[in-house]
TORKOL-4160 file (C-alpha; in steps of 0.2 Angstrom, whole numbers, padded with zeros to 4 digits, m for minus):
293
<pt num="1" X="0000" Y="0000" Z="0000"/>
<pt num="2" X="0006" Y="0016" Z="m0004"/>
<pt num="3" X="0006" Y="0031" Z="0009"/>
<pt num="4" X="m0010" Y="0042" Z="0006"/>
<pt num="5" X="m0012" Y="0059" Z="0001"/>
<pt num="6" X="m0028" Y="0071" Z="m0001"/>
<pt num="7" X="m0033" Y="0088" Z="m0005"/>
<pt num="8" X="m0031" Y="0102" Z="0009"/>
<pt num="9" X="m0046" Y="0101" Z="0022"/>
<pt num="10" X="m0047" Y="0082" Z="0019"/>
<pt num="11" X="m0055" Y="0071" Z="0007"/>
<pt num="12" X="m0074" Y="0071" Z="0006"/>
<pt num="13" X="m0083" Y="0059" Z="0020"/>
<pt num="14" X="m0098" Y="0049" Z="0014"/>
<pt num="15" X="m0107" Y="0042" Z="0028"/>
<pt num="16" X="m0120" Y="0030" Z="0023"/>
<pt num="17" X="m0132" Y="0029" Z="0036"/>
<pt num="18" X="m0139" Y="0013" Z="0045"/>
<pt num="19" X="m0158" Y="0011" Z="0037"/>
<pt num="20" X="m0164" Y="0006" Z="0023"/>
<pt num="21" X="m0174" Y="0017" Z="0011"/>
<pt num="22" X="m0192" Y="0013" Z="0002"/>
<pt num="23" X="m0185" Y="0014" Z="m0016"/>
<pt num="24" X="m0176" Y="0003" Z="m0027"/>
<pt num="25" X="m0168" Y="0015" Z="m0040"/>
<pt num="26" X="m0160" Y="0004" Z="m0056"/>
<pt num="27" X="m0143" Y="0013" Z="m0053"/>
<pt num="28" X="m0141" Y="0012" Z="m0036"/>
<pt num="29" X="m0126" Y="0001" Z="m0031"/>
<pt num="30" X="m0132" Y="0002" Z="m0010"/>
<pt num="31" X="m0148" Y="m0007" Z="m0010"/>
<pt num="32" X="m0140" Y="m0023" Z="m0008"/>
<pt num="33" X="m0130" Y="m0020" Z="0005"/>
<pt num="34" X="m0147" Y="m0014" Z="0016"/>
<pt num="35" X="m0155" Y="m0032" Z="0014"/>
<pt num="36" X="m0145" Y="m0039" Z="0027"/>
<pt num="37" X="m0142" Y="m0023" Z="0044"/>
<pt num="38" X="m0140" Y="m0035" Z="0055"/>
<pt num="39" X="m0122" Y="m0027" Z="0058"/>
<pt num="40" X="m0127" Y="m0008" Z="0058"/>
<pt num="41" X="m0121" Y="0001" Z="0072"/>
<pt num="42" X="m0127" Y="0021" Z="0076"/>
<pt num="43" X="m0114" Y="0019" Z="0088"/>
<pt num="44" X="m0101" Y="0014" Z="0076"/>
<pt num="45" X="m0105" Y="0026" Z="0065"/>
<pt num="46" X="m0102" Y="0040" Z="0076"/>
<pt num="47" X="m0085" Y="0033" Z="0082"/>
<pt num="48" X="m0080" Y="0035" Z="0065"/>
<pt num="49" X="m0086" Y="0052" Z="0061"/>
<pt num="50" X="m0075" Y="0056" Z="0077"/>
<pt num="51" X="m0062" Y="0049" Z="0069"/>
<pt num="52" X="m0062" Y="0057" Z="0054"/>
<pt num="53" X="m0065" Y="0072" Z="0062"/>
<pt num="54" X="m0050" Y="0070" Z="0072"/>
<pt num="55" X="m0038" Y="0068" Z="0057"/>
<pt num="56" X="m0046" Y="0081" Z="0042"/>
<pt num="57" X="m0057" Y="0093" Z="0054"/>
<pt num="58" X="m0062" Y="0105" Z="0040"/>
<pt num="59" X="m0067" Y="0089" Z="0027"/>
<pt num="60" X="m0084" Y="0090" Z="0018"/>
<pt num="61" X="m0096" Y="0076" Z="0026"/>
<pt num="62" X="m0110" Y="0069" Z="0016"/>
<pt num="63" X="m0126" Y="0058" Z="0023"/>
<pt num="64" X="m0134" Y="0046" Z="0010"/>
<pt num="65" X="m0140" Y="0029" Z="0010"/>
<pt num="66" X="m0153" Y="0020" Z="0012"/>
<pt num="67" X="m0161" Y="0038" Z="0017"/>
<pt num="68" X="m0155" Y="0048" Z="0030"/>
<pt num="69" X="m0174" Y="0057" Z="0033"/>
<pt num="70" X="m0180" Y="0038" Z="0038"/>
<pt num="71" X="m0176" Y="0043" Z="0055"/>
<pt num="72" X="m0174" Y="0060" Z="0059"/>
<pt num="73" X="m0167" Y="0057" Z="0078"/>
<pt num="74" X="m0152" Y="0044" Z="0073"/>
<pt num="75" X="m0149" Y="0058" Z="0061"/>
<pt num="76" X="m0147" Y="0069" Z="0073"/>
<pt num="77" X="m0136" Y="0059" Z="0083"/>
<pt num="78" X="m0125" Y="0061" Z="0070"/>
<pt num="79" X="m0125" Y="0078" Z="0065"/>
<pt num="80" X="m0121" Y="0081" Z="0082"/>
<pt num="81" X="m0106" Y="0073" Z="0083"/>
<pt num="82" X="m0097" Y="0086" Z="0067"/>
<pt num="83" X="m0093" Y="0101" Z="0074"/>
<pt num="84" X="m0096" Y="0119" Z="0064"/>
<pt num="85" X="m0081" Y="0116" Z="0054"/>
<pt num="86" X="m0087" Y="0106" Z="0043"/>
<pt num="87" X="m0100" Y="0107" Z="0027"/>
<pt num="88" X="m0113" Y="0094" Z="0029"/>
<pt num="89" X="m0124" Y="0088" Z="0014"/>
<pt num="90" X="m0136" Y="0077" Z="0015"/>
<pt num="91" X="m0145" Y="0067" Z="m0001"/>
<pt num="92" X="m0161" Y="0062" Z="0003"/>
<pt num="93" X="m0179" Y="0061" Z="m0007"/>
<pt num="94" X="m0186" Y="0070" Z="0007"/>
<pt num="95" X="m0199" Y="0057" Z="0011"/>
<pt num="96" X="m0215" Y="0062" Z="0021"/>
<pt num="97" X="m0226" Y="0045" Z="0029"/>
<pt num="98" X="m0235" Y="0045" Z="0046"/>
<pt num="99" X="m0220" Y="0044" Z="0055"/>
<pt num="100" X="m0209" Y="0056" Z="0046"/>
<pt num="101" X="m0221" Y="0073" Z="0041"/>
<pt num="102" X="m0220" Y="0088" Z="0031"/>
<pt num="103" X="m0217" Y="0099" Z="0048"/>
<pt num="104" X="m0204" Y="0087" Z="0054"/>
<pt num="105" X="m0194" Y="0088" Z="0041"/>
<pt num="106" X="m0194" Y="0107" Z="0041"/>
<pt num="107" X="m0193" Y="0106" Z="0059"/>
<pt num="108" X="m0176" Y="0096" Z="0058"/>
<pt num="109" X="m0169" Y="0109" Z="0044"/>
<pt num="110" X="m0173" Y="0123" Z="0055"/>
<pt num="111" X="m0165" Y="0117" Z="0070"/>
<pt num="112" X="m0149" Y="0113" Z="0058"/>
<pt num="113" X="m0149" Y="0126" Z="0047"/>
<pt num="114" X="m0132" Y="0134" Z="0053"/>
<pt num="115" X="m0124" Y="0114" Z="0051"/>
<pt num="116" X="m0132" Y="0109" Z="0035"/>
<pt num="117" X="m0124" Y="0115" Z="0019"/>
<pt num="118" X="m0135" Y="0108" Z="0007"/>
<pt num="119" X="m0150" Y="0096" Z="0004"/>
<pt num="120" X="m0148" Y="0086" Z="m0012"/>
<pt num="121" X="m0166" Y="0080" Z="m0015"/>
<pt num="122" X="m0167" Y="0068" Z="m0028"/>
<pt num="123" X="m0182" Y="0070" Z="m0042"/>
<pt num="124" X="m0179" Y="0059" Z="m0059"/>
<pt num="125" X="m0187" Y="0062" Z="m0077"/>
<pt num="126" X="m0196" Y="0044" Z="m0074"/>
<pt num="127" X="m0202" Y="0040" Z="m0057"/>
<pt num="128" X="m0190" Y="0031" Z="m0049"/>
<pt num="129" X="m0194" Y="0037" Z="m0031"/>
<pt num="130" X="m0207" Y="0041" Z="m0020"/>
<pt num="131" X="m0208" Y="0060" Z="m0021"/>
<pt num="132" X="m0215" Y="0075" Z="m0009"/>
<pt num="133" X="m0223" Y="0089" Z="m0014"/>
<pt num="134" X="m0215" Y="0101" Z="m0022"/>
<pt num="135" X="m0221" Y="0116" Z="m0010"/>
<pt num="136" X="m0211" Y="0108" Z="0003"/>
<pt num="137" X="m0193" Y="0111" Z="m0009"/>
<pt num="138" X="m0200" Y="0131" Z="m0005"/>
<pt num="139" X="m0200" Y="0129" Z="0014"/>
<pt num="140" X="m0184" Y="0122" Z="0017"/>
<pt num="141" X="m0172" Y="0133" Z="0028"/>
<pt num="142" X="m0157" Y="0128" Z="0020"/>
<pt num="143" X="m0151" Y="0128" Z="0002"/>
<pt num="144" X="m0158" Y="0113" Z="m0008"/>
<pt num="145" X="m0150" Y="0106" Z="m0025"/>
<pt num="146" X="m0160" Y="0095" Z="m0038"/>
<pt num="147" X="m0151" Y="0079" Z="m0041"/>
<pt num="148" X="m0158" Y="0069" Z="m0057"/>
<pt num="149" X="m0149" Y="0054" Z="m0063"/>
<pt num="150" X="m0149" Y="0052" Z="m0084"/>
<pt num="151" X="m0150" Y="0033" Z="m0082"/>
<pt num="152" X="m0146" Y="0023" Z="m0098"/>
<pt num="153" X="m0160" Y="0027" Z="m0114"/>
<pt num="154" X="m0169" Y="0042" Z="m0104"/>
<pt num="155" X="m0185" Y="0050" Z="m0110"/>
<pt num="156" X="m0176" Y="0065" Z="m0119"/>
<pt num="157" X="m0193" Y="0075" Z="m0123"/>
<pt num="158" X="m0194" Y="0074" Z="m0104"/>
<pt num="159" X="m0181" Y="0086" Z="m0102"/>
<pt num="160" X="m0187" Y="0103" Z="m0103"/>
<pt num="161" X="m0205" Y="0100" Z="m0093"/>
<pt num="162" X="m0192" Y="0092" Z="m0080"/>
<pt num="163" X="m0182" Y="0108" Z="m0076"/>
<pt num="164" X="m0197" Y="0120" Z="m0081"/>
<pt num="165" X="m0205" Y="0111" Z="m0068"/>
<pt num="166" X="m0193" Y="0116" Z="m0055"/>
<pt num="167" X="m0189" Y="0133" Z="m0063"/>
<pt num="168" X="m0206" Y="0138" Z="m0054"/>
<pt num="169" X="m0198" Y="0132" Z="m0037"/>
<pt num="170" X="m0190" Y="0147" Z="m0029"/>
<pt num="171" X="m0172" Y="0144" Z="m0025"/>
<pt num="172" X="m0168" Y="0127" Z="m0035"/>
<pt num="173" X="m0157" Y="0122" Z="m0046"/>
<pt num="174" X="m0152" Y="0106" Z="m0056"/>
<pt num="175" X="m0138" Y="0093" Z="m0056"/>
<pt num="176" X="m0141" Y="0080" Z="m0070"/>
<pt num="177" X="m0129" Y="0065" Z="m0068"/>
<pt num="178" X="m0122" Y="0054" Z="m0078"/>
<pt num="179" X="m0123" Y="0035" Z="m0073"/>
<pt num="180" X="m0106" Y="0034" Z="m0065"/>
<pt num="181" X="m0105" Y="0017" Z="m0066"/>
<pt num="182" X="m0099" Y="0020" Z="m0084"/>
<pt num="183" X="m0088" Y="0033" Z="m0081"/>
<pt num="184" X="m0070" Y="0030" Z="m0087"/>
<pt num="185" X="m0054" Y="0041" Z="m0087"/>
<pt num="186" X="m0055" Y="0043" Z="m0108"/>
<pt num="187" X="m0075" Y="0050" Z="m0108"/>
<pt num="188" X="m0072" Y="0059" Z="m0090"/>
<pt num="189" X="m0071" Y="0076" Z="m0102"/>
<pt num="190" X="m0076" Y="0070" Z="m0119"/>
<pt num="191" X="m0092" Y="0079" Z="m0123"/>
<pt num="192" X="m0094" Y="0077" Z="m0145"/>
<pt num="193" X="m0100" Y="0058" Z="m0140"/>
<pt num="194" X="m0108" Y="0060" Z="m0125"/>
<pt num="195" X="m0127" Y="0062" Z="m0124"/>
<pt num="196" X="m0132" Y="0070" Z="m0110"/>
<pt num="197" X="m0122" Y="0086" Z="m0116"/>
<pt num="198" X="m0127" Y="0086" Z="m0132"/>
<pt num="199" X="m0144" Y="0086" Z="m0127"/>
<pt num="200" X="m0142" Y="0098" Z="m0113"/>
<pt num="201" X="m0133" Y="0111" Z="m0126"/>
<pt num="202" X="m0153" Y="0110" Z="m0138"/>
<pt num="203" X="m0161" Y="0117" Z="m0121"/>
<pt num="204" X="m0151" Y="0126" Z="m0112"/>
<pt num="205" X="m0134" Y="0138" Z="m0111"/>
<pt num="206" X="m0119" Y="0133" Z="m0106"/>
<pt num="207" X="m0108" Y="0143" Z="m0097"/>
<pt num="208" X="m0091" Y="0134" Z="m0091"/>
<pt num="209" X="m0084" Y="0119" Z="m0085"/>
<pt num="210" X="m0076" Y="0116" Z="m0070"/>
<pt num="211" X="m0068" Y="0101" Z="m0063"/>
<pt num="212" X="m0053" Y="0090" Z="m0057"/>
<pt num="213" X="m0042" Y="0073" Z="m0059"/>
<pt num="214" X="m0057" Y="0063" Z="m0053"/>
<pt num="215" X="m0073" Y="0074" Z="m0059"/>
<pt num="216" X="m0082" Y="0090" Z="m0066"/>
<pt num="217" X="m0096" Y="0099" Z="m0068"/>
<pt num="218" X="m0104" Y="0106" Z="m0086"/>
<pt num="219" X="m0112" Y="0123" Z="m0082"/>
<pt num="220" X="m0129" Y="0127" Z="m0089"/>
<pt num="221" X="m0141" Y="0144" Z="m0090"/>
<pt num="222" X="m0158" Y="0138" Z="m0092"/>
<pt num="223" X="m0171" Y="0154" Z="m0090"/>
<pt num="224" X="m0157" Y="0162" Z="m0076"/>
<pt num="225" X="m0159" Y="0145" Z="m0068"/>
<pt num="226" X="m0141" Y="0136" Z="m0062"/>
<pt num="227" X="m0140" Y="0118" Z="m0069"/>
<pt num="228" X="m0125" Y="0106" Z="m0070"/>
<pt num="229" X="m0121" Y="0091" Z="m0078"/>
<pt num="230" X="m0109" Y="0080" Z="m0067"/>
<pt num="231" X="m0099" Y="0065" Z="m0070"/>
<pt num="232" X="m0088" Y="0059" Z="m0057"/>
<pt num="233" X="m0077" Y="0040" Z="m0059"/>
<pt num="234" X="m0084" Y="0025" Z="m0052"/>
<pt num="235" X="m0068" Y="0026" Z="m0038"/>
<pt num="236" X="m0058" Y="0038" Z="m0029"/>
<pt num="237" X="m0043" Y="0033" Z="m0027"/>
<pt num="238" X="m0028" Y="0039" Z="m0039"/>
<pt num="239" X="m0012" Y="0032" Z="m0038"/>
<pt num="240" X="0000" Y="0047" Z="m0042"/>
<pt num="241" X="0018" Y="0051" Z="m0042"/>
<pt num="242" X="0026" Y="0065" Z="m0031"/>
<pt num="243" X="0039" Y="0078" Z="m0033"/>
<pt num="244" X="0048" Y="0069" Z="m0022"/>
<pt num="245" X="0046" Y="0053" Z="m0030"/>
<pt num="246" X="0035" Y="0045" Z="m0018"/>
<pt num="247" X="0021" Y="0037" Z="m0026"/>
<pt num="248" X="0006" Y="0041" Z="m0017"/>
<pt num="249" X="m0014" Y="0035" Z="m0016"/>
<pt num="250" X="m0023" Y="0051" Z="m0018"/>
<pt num="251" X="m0039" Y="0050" Z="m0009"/>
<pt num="252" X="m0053" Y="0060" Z="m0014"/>
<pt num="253" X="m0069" Y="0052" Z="m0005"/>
<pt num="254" X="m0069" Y="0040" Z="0010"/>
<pt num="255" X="m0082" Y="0030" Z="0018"/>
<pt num="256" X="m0089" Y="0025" Z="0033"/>
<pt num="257" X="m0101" Y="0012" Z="0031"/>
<pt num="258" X="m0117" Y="0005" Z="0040"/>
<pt num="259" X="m0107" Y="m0004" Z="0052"/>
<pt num="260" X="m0095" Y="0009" Z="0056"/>
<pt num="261" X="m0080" Y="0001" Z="0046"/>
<pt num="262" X="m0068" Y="0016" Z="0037"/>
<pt num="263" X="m0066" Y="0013" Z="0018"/>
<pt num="264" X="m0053" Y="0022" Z="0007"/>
<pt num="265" X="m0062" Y="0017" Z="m0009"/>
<pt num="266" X="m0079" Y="0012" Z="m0015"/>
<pt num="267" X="m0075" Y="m0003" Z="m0021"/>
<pt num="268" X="m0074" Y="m0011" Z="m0003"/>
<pt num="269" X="m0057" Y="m0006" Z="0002"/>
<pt num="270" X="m0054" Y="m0004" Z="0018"/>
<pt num="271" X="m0045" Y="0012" Z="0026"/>
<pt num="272" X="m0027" Y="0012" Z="0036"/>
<pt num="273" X="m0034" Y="0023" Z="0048"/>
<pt num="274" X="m0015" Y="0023" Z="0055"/>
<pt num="275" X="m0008" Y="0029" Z="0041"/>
<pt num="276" X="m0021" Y="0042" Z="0037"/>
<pt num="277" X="m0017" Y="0049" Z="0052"/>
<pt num="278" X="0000" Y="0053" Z="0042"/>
<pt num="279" X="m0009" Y="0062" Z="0027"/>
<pt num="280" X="0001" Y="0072" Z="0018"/>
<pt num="281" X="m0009" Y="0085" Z="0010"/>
<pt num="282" X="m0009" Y="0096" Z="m0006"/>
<pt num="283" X="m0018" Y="0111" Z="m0015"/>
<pt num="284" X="m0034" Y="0103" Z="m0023"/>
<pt num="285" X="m0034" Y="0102" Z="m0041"/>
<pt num="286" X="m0053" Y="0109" Z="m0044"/>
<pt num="287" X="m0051" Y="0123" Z="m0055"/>
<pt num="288" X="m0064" Y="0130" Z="m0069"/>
<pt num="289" X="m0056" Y="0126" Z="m0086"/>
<pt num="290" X="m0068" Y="0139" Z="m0094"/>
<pt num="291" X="m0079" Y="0151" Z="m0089"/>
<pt num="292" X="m0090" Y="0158" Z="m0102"/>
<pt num="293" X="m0100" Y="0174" Z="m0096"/>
């Protein structure tokens, strides 16, 4: 193994949290792993976020699943244990049932509105998942982002109903995604095959890209509303050479799963959490290639 090295503040922490969600979304590569919570731990869980906290205390912590708004008060828990230098994002689909309601959602944003950084609802061009009202997008105390996955042969003339719909929701804005499953190092930036592009480039304007070793993000106008098309690799791990010769693995997302277990990759790799503590860290390589104003 080589010694590991990250972007300053730390890599990204994906904390995936211990209960299952009421979907079954064709390009989720989780699901499976919630058929079986017999060795989910809230408790380990939040050994690990203090962990990680300990080692990159101004990383970027994400909350995802399963579905982190299945039970607000274990979510909680969590939050509690990140202190205010963090950003916390949560991806959810902001599902309301008899135990989880419209008021308790906004309830649990407004009580975490100076903690949360952003709230990634997901809403699809075909109805993968059980969706809220719209309304409810409006009274959210935080900042809220649109996350649509372009899975495989999508419905194309769906498109422009899709973000007009939300062009009448104050205050949202789009990230399409491109099945990152499929995402190599050749197509990471090739757009003159890529689909989703091409069609995003009949309907809307595009204004820059930005993005880094491991992914980007495609800039889009549509009627003064922000939209983005983001493809990211299917890992996060980069084996790179040094100045100093030292050939490093450059981490730019860890995990911590279900069960609290701390994974450098993916792909079921699990972390040296010793030698993490000897990061060595570097100016992150997010720039914007082109800005078009």
């Amino acid at each position: 193994m080589n010694p590991y090295k990250t972007r300053e503040g730390g890599a990204t922490v994906t904390v995936f949290v211990p209960y299952d969600c009421n979907n079954n979304c064709p390009f989720c590569v989780n699901k499976q792993e919630y058929a079986d919570m017999s060795s989910f731990s809230l408790e380990k869980i939040c050994d690990s976020i203090r962990k990680m906290d300990s080692i990159t205390p101004k990383c970027d912590f994400v909350f995802t699943g399963g579905e982190p708004f299945a039970n607000p008060a274990s979510l909680q828990v969590m939050l509690d244990c990140i202190p205010k230098t963090h950003r916390i994002f949560i991806n959810t689909t902001l599902p309301v049932s008899e135990k989880v309601t419209e008021e308790d959602i906004i309830a649990f944003a407004e009580k975490n509105k100076d903690k949360i950084t952003c709230i990634n609802v997901s809403r699809h061009l075909q109805h993968f998942v059980q969706e809220s009202n719209d309304s409810l997008l409006e009274r959210l105390p935080v900042k809220f982002r649109i996350n649509c996955v372009l899975y495989k042969d999508y419905p194309k003339d769906k498109l422009v109903p899709f973000m007009e719909r939300f062009l009448k929701v104050k205050g949202a804005t789009i990230q399409f995604r491109f099945d990152y499953t499929a995402t190599t190092l050749d197509n990471l930036y090739k757009v003159d095959d890529d689909q989703i592009y091409q069609d995003l480039c009949k309907v809307a304007k595009y204004t820059g890209l930005e993005g880094c070793r491991m992914r980007n993000g495609f800039y889009f106008d549509y009627k003064g509303m922000e939209m983005t098309y983001h493809k990211t690799l299917p890992y996060s791990t980069l084996q790179i050479e040094g100045d100093d010769g030292i050939v490093y693995d450059v981490l730019y997302d860890t995990l911590i799963k279900q069960n609290g277990d701390i994974h450098s990759d993916w792909d079921g790799t699990k972390m040296d959490v010793e030698a993490y503590e000897k990061v060595v860290f570097e100016p992150y390589d997010l720039h914007w290639f082109e800005k078009i104003e």
